[in-house]
LODREN-940022 format. One record per atom (N, C-alpha, C): residue in three letters; x, y, z. Coordinates in steps of 0.2 Angstrom, whole numbers, plus 5000, padded with zeros to 4 digits. Example, Ala and Ser with C-alpha at 12.3 -4.5 7.8 and 13.67 -1.06 7.14 Angstrom:
BEGIN
Ala506649725039Ala506249785039Ala506649845039Ser506449895035Ser506849955036Ser506450005039
This chain:
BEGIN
Unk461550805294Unk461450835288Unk462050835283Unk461850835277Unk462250825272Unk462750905270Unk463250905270Unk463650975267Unk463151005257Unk463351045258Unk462951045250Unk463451045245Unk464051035248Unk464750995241Unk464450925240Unk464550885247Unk464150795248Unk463550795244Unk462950855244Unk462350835244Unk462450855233Unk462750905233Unk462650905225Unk463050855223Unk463450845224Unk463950775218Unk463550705219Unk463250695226Unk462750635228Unk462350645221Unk461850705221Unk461250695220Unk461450705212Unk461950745208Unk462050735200Unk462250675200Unk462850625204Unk462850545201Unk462250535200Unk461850505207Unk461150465205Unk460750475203Unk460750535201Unk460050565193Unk460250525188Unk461150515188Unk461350495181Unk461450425182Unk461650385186Unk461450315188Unk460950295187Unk460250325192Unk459650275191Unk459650305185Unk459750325182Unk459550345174Unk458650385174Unk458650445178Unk458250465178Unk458150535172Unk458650555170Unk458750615165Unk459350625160Unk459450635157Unk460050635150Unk460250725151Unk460850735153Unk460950805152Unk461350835147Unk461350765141Unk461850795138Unk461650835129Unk460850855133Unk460550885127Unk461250955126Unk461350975119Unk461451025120Unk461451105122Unk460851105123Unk460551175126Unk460451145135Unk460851215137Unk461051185145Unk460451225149Unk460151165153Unk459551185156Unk459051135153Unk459051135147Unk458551095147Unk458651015143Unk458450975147Unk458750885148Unk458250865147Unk458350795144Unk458150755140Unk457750705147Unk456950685146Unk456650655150Unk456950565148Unk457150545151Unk457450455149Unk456750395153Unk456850355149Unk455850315147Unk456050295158Unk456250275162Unk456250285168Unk456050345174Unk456350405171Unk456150465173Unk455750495173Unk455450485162Unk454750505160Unk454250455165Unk454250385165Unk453850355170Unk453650395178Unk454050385179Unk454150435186Unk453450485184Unk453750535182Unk453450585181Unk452750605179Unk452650495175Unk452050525172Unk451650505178Unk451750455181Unk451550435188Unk451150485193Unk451850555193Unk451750615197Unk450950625191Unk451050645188Unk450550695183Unk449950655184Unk449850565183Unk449250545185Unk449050555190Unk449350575195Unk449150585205Unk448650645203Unk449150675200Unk448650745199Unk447950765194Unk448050735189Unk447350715185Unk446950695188Unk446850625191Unk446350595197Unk446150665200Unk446650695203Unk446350735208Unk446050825205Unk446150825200Unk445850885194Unk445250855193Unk444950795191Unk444350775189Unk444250745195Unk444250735200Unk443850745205Unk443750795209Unk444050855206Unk443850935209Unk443350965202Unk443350955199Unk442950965193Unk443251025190Unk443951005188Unk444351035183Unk444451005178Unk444351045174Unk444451015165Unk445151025161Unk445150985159Unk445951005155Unk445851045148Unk446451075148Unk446751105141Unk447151115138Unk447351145134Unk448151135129Unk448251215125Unk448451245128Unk448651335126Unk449151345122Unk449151375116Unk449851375114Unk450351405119Unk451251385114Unk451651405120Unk451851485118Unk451551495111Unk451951575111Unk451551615113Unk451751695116Unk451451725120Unk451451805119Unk451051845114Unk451251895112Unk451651945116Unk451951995114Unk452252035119Unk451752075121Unk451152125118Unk450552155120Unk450252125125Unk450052065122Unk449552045131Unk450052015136Unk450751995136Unk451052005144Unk451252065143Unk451252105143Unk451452175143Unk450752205147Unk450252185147Unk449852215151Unk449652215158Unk449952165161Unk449952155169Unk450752195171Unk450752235173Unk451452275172Unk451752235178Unk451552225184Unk451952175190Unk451952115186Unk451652085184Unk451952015179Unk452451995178Unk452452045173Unk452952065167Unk453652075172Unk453552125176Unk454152155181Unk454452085185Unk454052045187Unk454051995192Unk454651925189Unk454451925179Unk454651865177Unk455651905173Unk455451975173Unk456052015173Unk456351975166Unk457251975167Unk457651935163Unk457551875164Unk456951845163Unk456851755163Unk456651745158Unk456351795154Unk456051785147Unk456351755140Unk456051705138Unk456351685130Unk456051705125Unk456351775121Unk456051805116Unk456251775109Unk455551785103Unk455651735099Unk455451805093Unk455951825090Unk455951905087Unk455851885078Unk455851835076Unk455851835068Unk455351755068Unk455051755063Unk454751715058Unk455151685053Unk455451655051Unk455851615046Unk456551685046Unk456751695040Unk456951795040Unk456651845043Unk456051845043Unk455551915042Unk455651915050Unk455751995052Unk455652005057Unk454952025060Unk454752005067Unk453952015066Unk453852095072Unk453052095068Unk452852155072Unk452952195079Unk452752105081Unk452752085089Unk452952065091Unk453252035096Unk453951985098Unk453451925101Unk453851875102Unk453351825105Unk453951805111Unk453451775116Unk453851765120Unk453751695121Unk454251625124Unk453951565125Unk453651565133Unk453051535135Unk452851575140Unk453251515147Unk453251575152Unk453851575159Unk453051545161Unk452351575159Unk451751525164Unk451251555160Unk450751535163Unk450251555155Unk449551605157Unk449651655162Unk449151695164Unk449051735157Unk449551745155Unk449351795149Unk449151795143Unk449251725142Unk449151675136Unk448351675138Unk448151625144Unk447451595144Unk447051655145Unk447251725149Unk446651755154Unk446151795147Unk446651845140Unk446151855134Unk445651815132Unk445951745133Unk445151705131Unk444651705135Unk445051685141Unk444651695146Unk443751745146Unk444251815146Unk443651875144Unk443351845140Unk443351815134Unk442951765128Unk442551725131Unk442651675134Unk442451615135Unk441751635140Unk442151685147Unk441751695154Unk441251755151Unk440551735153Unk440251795154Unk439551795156Unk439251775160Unk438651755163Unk438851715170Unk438551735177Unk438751715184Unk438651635185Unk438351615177Unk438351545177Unk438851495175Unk439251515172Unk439751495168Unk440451475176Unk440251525182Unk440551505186Unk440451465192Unk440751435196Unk441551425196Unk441751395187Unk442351425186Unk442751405180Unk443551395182Unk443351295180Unk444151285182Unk444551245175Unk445151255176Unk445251225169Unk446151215174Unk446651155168Unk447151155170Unk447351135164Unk448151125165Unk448551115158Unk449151095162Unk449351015158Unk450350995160Unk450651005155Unk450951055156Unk451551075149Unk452051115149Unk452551105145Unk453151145145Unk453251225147Unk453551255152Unk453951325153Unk454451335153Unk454651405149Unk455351415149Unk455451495151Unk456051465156Unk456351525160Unk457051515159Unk457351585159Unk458151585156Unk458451595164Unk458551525166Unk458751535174Unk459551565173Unk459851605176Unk460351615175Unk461051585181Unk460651555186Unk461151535192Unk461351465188Unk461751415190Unk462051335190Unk461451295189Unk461251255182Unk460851225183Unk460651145188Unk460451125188Unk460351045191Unk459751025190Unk459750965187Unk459250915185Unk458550925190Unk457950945187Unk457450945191Unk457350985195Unk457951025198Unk457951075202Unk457851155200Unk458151155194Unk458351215191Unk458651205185Unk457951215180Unk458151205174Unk457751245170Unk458051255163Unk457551305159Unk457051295155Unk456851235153Unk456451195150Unk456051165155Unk455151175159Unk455051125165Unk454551125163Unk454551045166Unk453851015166Unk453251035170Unk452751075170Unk452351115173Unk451551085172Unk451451075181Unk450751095179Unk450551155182Unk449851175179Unk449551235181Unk448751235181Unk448451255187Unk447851265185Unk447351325188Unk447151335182Unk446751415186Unk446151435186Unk445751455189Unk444951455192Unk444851525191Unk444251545190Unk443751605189Unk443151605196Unk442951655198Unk442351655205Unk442151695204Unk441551705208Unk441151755206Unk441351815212Unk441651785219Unk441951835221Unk442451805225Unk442651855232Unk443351835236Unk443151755240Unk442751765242Unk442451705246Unk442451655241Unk442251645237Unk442251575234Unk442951565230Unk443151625229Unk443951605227Unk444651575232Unk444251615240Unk444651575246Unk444451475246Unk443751485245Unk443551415245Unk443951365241Unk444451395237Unk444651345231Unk445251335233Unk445651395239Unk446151385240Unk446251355243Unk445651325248Unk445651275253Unk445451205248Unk445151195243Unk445351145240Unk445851125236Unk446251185233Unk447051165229Unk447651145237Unk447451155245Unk447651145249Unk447451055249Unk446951045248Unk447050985250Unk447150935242Unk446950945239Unk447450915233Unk448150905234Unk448650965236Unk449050965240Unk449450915244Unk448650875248Unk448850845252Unk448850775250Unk448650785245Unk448650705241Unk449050685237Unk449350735235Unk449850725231Unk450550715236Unk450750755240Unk451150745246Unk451050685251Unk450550655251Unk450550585253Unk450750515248Unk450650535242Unk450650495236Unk451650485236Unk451850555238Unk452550565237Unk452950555244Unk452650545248Unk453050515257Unk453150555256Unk453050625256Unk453250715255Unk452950745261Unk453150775267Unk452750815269Unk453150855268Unk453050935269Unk452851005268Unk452651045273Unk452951115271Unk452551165274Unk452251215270Unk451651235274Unk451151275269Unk451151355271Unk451751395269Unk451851445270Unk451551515267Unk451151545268Unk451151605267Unk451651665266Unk451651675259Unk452451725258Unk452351775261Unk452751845263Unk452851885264Unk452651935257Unk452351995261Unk452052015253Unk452652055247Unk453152055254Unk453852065247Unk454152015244Unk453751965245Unk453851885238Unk453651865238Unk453051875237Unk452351845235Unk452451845227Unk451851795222Unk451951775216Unk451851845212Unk451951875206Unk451851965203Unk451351955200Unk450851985203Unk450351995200Unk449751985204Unk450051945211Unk449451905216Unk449251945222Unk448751945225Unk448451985233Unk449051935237Unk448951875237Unk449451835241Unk449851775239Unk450151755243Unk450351675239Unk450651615244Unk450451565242Unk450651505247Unk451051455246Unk451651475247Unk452151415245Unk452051345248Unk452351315244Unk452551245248Unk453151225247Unk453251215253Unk454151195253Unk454251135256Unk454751085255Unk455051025258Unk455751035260Unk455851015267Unk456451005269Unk456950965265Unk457550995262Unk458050955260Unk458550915267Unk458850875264Unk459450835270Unk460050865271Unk459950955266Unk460650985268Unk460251025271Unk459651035273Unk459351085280Unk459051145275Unk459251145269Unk458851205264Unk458251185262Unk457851235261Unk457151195259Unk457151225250Unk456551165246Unk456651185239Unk455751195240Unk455651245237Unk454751265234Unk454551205230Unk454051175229Unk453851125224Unk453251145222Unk452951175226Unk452451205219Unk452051285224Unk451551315221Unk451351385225Unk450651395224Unk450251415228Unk449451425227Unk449551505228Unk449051535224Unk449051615223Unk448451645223Unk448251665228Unk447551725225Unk447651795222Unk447251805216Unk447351865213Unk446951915215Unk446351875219Unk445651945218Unk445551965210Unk445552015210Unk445352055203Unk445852085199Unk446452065200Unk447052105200Unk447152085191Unk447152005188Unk447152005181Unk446752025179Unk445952025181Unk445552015179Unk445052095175Unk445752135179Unk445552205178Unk446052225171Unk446652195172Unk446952215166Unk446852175160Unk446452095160Unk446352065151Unk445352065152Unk445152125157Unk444352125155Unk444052055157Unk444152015161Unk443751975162Unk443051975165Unk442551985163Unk441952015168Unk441351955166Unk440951945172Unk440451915173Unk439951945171Unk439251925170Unk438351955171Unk438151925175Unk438051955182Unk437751925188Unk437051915186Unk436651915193Unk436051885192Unk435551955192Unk435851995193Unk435352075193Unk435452105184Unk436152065181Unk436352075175Unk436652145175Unk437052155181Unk437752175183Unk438152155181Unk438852195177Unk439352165175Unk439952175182Unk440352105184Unk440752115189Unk441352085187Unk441952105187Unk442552055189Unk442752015190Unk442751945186Unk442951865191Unk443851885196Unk443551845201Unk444051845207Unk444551775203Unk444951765203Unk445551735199Unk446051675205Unk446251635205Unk446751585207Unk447251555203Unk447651525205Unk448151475201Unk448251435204Unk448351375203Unk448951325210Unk449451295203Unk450151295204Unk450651255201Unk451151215203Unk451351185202Unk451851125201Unk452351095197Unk452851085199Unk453251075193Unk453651005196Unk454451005190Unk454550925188Unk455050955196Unk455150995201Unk455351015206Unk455150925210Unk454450915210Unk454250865214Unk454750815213Unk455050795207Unk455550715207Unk456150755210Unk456450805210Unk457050825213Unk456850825221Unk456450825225Unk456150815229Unk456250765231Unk455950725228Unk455950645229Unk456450625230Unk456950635224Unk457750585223Unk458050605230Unk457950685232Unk458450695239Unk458150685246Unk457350675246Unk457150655253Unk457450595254Unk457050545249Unk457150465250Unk457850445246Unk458150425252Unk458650395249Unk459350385255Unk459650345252Unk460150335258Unk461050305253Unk461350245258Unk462050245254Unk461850225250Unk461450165250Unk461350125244Unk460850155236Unk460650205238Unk460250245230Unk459850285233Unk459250275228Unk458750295228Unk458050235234Unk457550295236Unk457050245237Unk456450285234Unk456150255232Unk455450285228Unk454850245233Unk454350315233Unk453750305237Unk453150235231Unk452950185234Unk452650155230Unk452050165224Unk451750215224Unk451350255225Unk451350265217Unk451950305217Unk452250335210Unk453050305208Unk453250245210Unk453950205208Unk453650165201Unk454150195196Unk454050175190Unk453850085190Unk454450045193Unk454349985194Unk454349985203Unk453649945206Unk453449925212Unk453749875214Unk453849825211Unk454249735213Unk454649745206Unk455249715209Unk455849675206Unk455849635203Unk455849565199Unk455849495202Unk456549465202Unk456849435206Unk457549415202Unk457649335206Unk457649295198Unk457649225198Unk458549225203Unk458449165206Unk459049155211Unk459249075206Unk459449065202Unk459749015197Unk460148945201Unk459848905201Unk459948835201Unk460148795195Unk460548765195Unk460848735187Unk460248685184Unk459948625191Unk459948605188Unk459048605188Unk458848675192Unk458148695190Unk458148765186Unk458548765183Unk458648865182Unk457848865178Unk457548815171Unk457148855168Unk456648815173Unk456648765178Unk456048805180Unk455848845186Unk456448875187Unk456248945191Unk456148995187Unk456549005182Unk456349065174Unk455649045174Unk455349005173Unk454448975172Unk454149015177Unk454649005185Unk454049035189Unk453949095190Unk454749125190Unk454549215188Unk454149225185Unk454249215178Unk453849245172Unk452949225174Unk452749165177Unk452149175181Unk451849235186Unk452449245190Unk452249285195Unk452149355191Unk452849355188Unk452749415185Unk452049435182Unk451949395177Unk451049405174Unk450649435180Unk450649375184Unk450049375191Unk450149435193Unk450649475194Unk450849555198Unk450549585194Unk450649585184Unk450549615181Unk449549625182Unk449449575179Unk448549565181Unk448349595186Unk448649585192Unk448249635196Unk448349715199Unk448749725192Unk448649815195Unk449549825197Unk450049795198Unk450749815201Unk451249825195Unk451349855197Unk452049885191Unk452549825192Unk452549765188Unk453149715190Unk453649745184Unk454349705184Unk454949695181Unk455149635183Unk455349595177Unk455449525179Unk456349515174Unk456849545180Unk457449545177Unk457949485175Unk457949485167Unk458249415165Unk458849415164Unk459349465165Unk459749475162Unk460549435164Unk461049415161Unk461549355162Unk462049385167Unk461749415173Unk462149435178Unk462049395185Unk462349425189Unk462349365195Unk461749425199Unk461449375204Unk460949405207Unk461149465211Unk461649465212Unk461849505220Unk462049595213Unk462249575209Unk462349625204Unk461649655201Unk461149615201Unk460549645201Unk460149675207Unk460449655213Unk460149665218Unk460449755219Unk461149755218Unk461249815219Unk461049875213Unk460949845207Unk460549895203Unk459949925203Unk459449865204Unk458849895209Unk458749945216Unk459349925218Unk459249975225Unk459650015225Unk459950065220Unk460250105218Unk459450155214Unk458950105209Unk458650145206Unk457950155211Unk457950125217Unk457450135220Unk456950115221Unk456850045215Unk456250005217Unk455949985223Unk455449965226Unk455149965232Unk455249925233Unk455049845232Unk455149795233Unk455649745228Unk455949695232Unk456249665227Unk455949565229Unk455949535225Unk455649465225Unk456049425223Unk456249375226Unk456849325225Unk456449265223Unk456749225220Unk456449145218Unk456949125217Unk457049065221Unk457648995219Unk457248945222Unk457648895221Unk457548825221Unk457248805227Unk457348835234Unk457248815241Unk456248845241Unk456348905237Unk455748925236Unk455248905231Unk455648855228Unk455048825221Unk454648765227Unk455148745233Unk455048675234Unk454748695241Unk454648755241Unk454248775248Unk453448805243Unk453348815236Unk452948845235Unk452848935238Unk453448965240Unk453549035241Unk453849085239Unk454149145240Unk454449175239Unk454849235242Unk455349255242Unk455649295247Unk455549375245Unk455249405247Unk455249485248Unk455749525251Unk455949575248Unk456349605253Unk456049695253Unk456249725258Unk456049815256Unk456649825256Unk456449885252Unk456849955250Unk457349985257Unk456450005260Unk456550055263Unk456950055270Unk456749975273Unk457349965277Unk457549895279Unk457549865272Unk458149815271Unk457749735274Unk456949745276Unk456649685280Unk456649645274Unk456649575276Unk456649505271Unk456149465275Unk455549435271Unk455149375272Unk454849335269Unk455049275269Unk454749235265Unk454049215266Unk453649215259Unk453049225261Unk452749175256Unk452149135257Unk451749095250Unk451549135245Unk451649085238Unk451649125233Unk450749115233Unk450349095234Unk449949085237Unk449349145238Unk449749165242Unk449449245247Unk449749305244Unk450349285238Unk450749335235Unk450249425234Unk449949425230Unk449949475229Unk449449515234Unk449049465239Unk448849495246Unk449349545249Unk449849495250Unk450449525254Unk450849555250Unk451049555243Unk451249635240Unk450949675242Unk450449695240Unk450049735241Unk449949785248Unk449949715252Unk449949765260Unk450649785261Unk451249745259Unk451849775259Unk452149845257Unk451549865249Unk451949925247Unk451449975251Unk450949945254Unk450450015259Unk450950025263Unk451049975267Unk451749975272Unk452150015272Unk452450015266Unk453250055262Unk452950115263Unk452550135260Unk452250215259Unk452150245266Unk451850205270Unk451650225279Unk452150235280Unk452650195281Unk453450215284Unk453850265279Unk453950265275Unk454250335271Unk454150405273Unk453450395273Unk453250465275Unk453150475283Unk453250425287Unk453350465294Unk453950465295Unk454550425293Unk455250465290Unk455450525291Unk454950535284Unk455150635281Unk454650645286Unk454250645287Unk453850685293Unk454550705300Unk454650655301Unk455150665307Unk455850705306Unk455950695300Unk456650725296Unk456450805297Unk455750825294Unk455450885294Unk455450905300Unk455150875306Unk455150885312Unk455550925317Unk456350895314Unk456950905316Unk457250965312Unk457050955309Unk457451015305Unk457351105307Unk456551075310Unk456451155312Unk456551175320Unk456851215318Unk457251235327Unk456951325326Unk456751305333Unk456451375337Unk457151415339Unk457251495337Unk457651525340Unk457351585343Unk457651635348Unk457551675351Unk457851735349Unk458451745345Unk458651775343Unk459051785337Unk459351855333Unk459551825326Unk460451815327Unk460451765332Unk461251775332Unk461451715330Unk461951675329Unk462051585332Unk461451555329Unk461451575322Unk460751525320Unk460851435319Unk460351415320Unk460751355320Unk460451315310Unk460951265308Unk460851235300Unk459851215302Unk459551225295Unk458851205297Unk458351265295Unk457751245296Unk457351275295Unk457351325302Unk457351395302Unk457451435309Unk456651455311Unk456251465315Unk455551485317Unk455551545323Unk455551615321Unk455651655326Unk454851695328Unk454851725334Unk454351775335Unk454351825330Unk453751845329Unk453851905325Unk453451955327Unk453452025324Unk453052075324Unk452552075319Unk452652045314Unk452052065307Unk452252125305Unk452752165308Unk452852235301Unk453552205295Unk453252215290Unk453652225285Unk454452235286Unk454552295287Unk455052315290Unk455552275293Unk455152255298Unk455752215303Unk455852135301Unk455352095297Unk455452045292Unk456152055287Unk456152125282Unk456652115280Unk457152145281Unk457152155289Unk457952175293Unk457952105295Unk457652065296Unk457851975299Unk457951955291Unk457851955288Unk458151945280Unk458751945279Unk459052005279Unk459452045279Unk459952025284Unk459852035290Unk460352005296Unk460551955294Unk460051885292Unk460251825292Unk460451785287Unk460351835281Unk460551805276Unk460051735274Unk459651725277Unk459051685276Unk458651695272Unk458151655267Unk457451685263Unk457051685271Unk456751725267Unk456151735272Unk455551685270Unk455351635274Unk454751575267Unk453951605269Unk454051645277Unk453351695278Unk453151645285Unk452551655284Unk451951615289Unk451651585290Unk451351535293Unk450951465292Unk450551475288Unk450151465284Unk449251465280Unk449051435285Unk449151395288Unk448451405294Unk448451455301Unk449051495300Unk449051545306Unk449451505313Unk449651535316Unk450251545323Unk450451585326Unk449951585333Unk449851645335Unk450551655342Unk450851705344Unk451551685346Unk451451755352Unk451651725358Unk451851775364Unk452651785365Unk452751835367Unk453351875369Unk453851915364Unk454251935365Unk454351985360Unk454651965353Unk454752015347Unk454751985340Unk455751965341Unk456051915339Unk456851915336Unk457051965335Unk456752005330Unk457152055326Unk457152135330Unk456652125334Unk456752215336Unk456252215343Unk456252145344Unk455952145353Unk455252185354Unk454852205348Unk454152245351Unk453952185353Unk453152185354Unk452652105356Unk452852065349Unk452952005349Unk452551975344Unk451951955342Unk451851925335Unk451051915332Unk450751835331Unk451551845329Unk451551765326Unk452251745323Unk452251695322Unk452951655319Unk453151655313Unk453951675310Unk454251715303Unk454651635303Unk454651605298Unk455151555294Unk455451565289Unk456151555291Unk456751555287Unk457051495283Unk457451495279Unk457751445278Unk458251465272Unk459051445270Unk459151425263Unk458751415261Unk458751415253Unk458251385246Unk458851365242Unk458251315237Unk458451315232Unk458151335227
């Protein structure tokens, strides 16, 4: 595992290498998207639309300002987002009646309409989503994609008509989840917080963490059930079918640009970055190998293959620039391209061309012929292999202890009792977050770490970031 001196100087060069973000906006925290990073991202953000319209979520577009009355209404909210709030106190000169805030997330902004919009048991399920900007005044050390004050957020929030069909959704923003985490050769753990940090304002909440390579895990996004809990403080009420007015049961699932900081630190090795093929801005390379006295027509044959990549669906780059190949070769595999494509002269006279991967350096010459067959199954390939990587990387990282003494670097997995109490004496002793419980449950025999009664189930720790 990487030291977290190694793993921060590693991980701010190569943000700023591949050219994934600009930090040199002046307002610290929040950095400038560059057209390779936005790529990236928009990449992430299409994984997720696909899978919002195939769950039958509709999008929308909320303003970003937030009155102070309506967050001021959920008192745990408001408590929960503390000093993270950006207040916005005047109008040009004029000072205004009521402050505005820019919004940290948007339950308070969208749930008033909400009451407007919902109101008959028909109207539900109501789901809607929105990718847009929040701002939190983080006050720890910023880092790109990890912790910043301006982030690229999605969010989406569902209406039920009671508890059961709001659990039902949770099992579907779980596997959304899981589509999105295979998209990204990301796996994950799908933890259950502890209800002394659970989200403010929620019954419960379900983190999702990833194993870093310094043994910390980073949260990437969180699923929350509210029950009735907003729904009681901005009036949201349904007319059932007896034409009873009741309370919609409430959810959220969110995500944010955490996902590319993720990315950059799972996959990757000395030589850069590697990006899952999936969502890698550029999938193939091309880099003509120059022969003097065929140079333009191997520049002929790239720019051919290029197109052809291009036609059928693969993100090509066909790199022309007056450098030596080997200089191109190490810029690409620094920014993480998945495949790289050679063409020279040995290969114009064989009708072939050389492939190479990312992810572990294989080379074969293949017919251009068959080319885009075998692209094609090469970057499923890349993706299969990435992710049983991080799966195994994840695997290792979690180590079963017996007790809170000698912990070891990692994700630590102890017995527990299920009381509060003794959870945050195992906090406290260890200096560890607490990341909670499985969501799909772990049922555990012999006595708890913390204070020896029976155990119930299994309590996970870990640094964060």
């Amino acid at each position: 595992m990487l030291s977290e001196d190694e793993f921060s100087e590693w991980y701010n060069d190569i943000v700023e290498k591949a050219g994934l973000c600009d930090k040199r906006y002046p307002v610290k925290g929040m950095n400038i998207w560059t057209p390779y990073g936005w790529k990236l991202m928009s990449l992430i953000d299409a994984v997720t639309h696909s899978e919002m319209a195939r769950t039958g979520h509709r999008e929308v577009c909320f303003p970003l300002l937030i009155p102070e009355d309506q967050f001021a209404k959920e008192e745990k909210h408001i408590k929960g987002f503390g000093g993270e709030v950006y207040w916005v106190t005047h109008a040009g000169l004029n000072p205004l009646d009521i402050r505005l805030l820019l919004r940290p997330t948007s339950e308070t902004a969208m749930y008033p309409i909400f009451a407007l919009w919902i109101r008959a048991h028909t109207d539900l399920p109501f789901k809607v989503y929105q990718i847009c900007n929040v701002f939190r005044y983080e006050t720890k050390q910023t880092r790109a994609f990890v912790r910043v004050r301006e982030i690229h957020f999605f969010e989406a929030h569902t209406c039920h008509a009671d508890f059961e069909d709001a659990e039902r959704q949770i099992r579907e923003d779980l596997e959304i989840m899981s589509v999105v985490g295979k998209s990204l050769c990301l796996p994950y753990m799908e933890m259950r917080r502890p209800d002394w940090d659970k989200f403010a304002g929620a019954h419960y909440s379900v983190g999702i963490d990833v194993f870093m390579p310094t043994g910390r895990t980073i949260q990437i996004g969180g699923i929350h059930q509210y029950r009735e809990n907003f729904a009681k403080a901005y009036g949201i009420t349904y007319e059932d079918e007896k034409g009873e007015h009741r309370l919609a049961h409430q959810t959220t699932y969110g995500m944010s640009e955490r996902l590319v900081g993720a990315v950059v630190a799972v996959h990757h090795d000395q030589k850069g970055l590697k990006f899952p093929p999936a969502v890698a801005p550029i999938q193939v390379v091309i880099v003509p190998i120059p022969a003097k006295e065929l140079q333009e027509k191997v520049a002929q044959e790239c720019r051919t293959v290029f197109h052809r990549l291009q036609s059928n669906g693969i993100r090509a780059h066909l790199d022309e620039r007056d450098l030596r190949p080997g200089n191109k070769f190490y810029d690409w595999e620094e920014k993480g391209v998945p495949l790289r494509l050679e063409l020279g002269k040995r290969d114009l006279a064989n009708n072939a061309a050389v492939l190479v991967r990312r992810d572990n350096g294989a080379k074969v010459s293949v017919p251009r012929d068959e080319l885009i067959m075998i692209v094609k199954r090469i970057l499923d390939e890349i993706g299969i292999s990435m992710l049983k990587a991080a799966e195994e990387q994840l695997k290792a990282g979690i180590r079963d202890v017996e007790a809170l003494d000698d912990l070891p670097v990692g994700v630590i997995r102890m017995r527990w009792c299920a009381e509060e109490a003794c959870g945050k004496d195992a906090e406290a002793r260890t200096g560890l977050n607490i990341l909670g419980t499985r969501y799909s449950g772990e049922q555990a025999e012999g006595k708890c770490a913390a204070c020896w009664k029976p155990a119930k189930t299994y309590l996970y720790a870990a640094r964060t970031y």
